[in-house]
C-alpha positions as CSV (number, residue, x, y, z in Angstrom):
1,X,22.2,-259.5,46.7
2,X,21.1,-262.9,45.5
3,X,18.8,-262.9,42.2
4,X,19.8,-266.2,40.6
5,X,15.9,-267.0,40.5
6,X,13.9,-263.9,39.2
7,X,13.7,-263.9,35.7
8,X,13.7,-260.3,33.5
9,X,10.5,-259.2,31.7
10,X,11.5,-255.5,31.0
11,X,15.3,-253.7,31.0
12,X,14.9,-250.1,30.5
13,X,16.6,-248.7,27.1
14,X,17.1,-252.2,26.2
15,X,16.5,-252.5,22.5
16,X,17.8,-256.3,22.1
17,X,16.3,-259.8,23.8
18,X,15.6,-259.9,26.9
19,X,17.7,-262.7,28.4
20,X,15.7,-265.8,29.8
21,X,12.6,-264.2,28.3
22,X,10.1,-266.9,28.2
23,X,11.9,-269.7,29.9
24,X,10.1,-269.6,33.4
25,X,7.0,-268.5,35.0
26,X,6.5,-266.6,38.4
27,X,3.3,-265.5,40.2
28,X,3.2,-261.5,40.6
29,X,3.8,-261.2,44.2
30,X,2.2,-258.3,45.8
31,X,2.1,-256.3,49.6
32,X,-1.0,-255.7,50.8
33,X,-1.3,-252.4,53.1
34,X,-4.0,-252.2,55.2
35,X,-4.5,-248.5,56.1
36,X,-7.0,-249.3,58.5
37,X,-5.1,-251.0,61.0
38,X,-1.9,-249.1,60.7
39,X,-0.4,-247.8,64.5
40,X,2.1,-245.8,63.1
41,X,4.6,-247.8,65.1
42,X,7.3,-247.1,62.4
43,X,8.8,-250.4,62.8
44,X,8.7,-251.4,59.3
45,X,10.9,-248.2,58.7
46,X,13.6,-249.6,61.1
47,X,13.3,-252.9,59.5
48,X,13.7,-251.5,56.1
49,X,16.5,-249.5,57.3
50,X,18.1,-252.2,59.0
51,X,17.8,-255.2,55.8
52,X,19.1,-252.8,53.8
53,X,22.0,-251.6,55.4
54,X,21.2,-248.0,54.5
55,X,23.2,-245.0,56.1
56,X,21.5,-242.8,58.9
57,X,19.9,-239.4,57.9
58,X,18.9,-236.5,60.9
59,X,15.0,-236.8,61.0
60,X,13.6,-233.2,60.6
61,X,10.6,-232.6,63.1
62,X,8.1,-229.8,61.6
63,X,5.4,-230.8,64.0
64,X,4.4,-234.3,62.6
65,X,4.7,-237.3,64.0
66,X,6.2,-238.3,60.4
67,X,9.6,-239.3,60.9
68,X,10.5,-237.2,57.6
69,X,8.8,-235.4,55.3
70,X,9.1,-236.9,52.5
71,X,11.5,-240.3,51.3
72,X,15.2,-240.2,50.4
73,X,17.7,-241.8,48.9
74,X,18.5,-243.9,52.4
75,X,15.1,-244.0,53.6
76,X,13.2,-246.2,51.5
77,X,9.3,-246.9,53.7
78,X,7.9,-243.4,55.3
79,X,4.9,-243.5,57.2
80,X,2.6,-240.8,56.2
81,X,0.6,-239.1,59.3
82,X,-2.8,-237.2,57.9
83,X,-5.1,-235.7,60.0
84,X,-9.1,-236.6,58.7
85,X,-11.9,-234.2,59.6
86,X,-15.0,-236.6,58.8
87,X,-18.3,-235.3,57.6
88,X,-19.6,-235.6,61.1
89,X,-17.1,-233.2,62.5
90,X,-14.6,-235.8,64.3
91,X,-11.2,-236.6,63.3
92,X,-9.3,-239.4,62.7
93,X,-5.5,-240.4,61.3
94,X,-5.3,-241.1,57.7
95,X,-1.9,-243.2,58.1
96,X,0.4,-244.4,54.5
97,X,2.7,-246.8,54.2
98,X,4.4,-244.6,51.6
99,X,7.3,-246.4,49.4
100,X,7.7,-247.9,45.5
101,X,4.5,-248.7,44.3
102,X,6.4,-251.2,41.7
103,X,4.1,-250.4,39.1
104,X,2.9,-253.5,36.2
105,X,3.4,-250.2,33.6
106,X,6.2,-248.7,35.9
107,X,7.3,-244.4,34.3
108,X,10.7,-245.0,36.0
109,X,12.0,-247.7,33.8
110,X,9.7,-246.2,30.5
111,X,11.9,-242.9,30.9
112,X,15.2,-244.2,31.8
113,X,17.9,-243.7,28.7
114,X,20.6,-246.5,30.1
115,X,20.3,-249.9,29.4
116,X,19.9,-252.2,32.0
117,X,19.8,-249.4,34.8
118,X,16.2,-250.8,35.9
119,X,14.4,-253.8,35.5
120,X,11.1,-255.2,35.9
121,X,11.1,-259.2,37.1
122,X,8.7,-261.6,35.8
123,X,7.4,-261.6,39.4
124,X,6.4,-257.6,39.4
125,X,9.3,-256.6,41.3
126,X,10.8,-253.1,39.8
127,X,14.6,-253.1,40.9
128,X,17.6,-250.2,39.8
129,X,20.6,-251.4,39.0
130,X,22.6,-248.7,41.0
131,X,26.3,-249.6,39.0
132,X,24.4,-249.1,35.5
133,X,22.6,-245.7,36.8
134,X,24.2,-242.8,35.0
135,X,22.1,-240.1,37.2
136,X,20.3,-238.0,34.8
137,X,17.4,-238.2,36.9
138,X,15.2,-238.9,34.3
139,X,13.2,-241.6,36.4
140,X,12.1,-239.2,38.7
141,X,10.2,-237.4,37.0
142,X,8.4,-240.8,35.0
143,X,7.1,-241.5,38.3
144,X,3.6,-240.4,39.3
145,X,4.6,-241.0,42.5
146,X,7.7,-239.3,43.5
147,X,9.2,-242.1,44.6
148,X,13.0,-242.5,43.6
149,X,15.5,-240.5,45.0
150,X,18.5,-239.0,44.2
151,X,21.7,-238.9,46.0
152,X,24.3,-236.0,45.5
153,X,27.1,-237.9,46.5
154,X,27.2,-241.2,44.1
155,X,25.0,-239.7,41.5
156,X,22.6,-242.8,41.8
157,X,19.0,-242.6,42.4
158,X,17.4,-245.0,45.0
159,X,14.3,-246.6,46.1
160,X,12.5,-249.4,47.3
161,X,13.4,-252.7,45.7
162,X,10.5,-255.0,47.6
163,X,13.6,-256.7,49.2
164,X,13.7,-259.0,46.2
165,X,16.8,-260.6,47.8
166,X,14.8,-261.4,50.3
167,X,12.2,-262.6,48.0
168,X,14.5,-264.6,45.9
169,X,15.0,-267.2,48.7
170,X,11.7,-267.8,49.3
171,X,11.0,-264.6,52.2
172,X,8.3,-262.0,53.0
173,X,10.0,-258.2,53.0
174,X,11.3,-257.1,56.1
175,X,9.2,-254.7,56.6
176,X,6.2,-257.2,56.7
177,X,8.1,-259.1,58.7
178,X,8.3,-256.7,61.6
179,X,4.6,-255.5,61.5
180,X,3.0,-255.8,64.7
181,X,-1.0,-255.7,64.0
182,X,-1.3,-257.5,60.8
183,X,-1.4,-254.1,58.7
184,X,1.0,-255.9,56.4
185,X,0.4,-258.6,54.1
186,X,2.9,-260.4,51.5
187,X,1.9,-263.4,48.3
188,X,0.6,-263.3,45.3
189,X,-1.2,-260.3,43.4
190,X,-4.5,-262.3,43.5
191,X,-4.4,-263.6,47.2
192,X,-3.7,-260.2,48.1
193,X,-6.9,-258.8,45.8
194,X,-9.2,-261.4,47.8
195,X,-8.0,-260.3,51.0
196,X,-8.1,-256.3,50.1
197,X,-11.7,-257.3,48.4
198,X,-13.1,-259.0,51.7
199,X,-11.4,-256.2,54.0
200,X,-13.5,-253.8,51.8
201,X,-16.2,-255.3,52.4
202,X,-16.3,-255.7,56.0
203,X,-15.3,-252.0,56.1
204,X,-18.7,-251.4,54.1
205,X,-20.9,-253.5,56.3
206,X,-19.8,-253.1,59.9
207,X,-17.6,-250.6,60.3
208,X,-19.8,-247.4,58.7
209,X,-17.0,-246.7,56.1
210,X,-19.6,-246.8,52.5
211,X,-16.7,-245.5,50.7
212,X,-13.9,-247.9,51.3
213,X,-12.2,-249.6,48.4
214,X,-9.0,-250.8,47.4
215,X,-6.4,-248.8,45.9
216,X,-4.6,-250.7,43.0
217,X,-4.9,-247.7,39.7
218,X,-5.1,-249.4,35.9
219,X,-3.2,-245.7,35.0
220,X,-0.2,-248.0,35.4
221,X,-1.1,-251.1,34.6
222,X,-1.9,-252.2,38.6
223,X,0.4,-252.1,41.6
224,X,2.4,-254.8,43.2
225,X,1.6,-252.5,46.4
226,X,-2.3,-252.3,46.9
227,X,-3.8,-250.2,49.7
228,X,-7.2,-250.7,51.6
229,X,-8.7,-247.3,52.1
230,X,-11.3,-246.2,54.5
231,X,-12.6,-243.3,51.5
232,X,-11.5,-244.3,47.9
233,X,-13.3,-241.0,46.9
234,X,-10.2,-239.0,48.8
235,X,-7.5,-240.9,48.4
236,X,-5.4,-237.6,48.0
237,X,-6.1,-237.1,52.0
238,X,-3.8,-240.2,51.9
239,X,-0.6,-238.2,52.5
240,X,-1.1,-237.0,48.4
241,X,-2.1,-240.3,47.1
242,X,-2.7,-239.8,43.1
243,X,-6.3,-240.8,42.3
244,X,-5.5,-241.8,38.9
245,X,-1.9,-242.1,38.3
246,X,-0.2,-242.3,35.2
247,X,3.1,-242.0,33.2
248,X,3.4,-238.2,32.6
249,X,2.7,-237.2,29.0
250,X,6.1,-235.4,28.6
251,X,7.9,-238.9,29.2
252,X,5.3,-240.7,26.4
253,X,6.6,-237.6,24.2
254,X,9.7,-237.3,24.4
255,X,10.6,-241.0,24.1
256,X,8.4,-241.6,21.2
257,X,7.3,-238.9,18.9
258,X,10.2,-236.7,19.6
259,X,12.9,-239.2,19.4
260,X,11.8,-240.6,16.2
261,X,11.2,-237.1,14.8
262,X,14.9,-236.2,15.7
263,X,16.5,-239.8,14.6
264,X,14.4,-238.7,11.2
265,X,16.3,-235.4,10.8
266,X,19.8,-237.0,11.8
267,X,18.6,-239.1,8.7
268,X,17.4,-236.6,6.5
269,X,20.5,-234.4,7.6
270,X,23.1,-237.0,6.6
271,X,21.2,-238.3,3.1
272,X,21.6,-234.1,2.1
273,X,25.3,-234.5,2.8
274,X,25.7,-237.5,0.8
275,X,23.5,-235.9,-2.1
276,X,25.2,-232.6,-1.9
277,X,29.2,-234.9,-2.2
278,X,27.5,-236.4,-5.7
279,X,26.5,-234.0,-6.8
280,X,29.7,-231.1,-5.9
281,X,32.0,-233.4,-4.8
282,X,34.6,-232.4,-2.0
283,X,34.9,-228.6,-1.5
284,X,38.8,-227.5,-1.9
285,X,40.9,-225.7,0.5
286,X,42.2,-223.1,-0.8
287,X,44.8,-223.1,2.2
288,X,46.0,-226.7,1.5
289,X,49.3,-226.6,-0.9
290,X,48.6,-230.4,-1.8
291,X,45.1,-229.1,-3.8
292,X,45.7,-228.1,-7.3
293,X,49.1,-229.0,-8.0
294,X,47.5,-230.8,-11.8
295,X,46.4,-227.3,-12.6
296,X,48.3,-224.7,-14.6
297,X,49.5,-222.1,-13.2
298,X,48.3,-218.9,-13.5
299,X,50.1,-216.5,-15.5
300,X,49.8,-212.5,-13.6
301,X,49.5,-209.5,-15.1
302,X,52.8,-207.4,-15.1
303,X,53.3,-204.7,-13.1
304,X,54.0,-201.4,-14.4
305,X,56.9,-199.7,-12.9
306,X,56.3,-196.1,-11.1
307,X,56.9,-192.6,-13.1
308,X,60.2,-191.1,-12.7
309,X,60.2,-187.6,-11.9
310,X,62.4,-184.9,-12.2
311,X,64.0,-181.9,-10.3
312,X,65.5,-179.5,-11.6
313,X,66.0,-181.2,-15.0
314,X,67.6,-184.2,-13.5
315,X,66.0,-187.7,-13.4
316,X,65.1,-188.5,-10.0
């Protein structure tokens, strides 16, 4: 996988420079999804599976036209099939594009513990490092939108990487690529923004959806994988889309209060043990022969001898 050009903003667990950290600017690139032109073809889940050289899974029907039911580990991009009853009774298909939402604040790489096993690109892309990946799993649950995947076999976790080899050399993802009606739209973050904005718009004004908006939450920072919705006021009709995601509050605590809070006991623990050697000094073992060989000995008590007794006048 060629990725000569991106350049590294964030490492996860990294505590030292970032390497080439300042030397070269990229436009955020984004994917537009328009929702409201989606067929549910599924080609961009062939394409992705196809790029990417990923291993075939059995499809599981359970009377969906969803391929699966949720994302794996080898199955990256997931059309999400919703049936919509609208105010005025009639129905309609709330279809989702669901993969990596390669989030500007992204939870998977704030609650990973190895170094280097994700990183976010100067460009927005959010990419795991599969041979750095120790599989604790601790990525899946930073991410408000259960997204990364993990696979029993190779103890790695998985997800979509925005085919950044792809984008290296100067190409759209595959999936994008192979979309038939123009649902699918690849450049940079604000291109994309003026095209959602205007697709919005139209929706508002000719096509009697008052509620449409773009999806693209400030609980992580912004997406590089905006949505246009017909109802921003139910975006959780979406196939489950959060409303207003964020990094869960168990990953914010355990990565900053608590792990200062234990690194200060570990401290206070070992500045005891240094006190308690000045001031005692080594404790003996009174096991060891080598300890107290300076000191003198210790004289015993004698021991008295038993009574004699007799028998019969006789000393026995």
């Amino acid at each position: 996988m060629s990725q000569a050009t991106l350049r590294i903003q964030k490492i996860s667990a990294h505590a030292g420079a970032i390497p080439g950290e300042g030397t070269q600017r990229e436009p955020q690139v984004c994917k537009l999804i328009d929702t409201t032109t989606c067929i549910g073809c599924k080609a961009c889940e062939v394409a992705c599976m196809e790029w990417n050289d990923l291993p075939f899974g059995e499809t599981i029907f359970d009377n969906t036209y969803q391929t699966m039911p949720e994302t794996r580990w080898n199955y990256w991009n997931l059309i999400l099939f919703n049936e919509h009853e609208r105010e005025d009774g009639s129905l309609m298909w709330l279809m989702r594009k669901n993969q990596c939402m390669h989030c500007a604040d992204p939870g998977c790489l704030e609650a990973c513990p190895s170094d280097g096993a994700i990183v976010q690109y100067t460009n927005g892309i959010v990419d795991f490092q599969q041979d750095k990946c120790i599989g604790c799993g601790y990525c899946i649950t930073g991410c408000p939108f259960n997204i990364p995947k993990f696979n029993k076999e190779t103890k790695r976790v998985y997800k979509c990487t925005l085919c950044a080899d792809r984008v290296t050399e100067g190409l759209e993802p595959a999936c994008i690529k192979s979309c038939p009606t123009g649902c699918l739209h690849f450049g940079t973050k604000d291109d994309m923004r003026y095209l959602a904005n205007a697709r919005a718009k139209q929706l508002q004004e000719h096509s009697n959806f008052p509620h449409a908006g773009v999806y693209d939450p400030a609980g992580v920072g912004g997406t590089g994988v905006m949505y246009v919705l017909h109802d921003m006021t139910q975006t959780e009709a979406y196939g489950g889309l959060p409303s207003d995601p964020h990094i869960p509050w168990s990953v914010k605590l355990w990565k900053y209060p608590m792990k200062w809070l234990g690194n200060a006991a570990m401290l206070g623990g070992l500045i005891g043990l240094f006190i308690h050697y000045i001031r005692f000094g080594p404790k003996d073992d009174p096991d060891d022969p080598t300890q107290n060989q300076n000191e003198p000995p210790v004289s015993k008590p004698p021991v008295a001898a038993p009574p004699e007794t007799t028998v019969g006048g006789r000393s026995r």
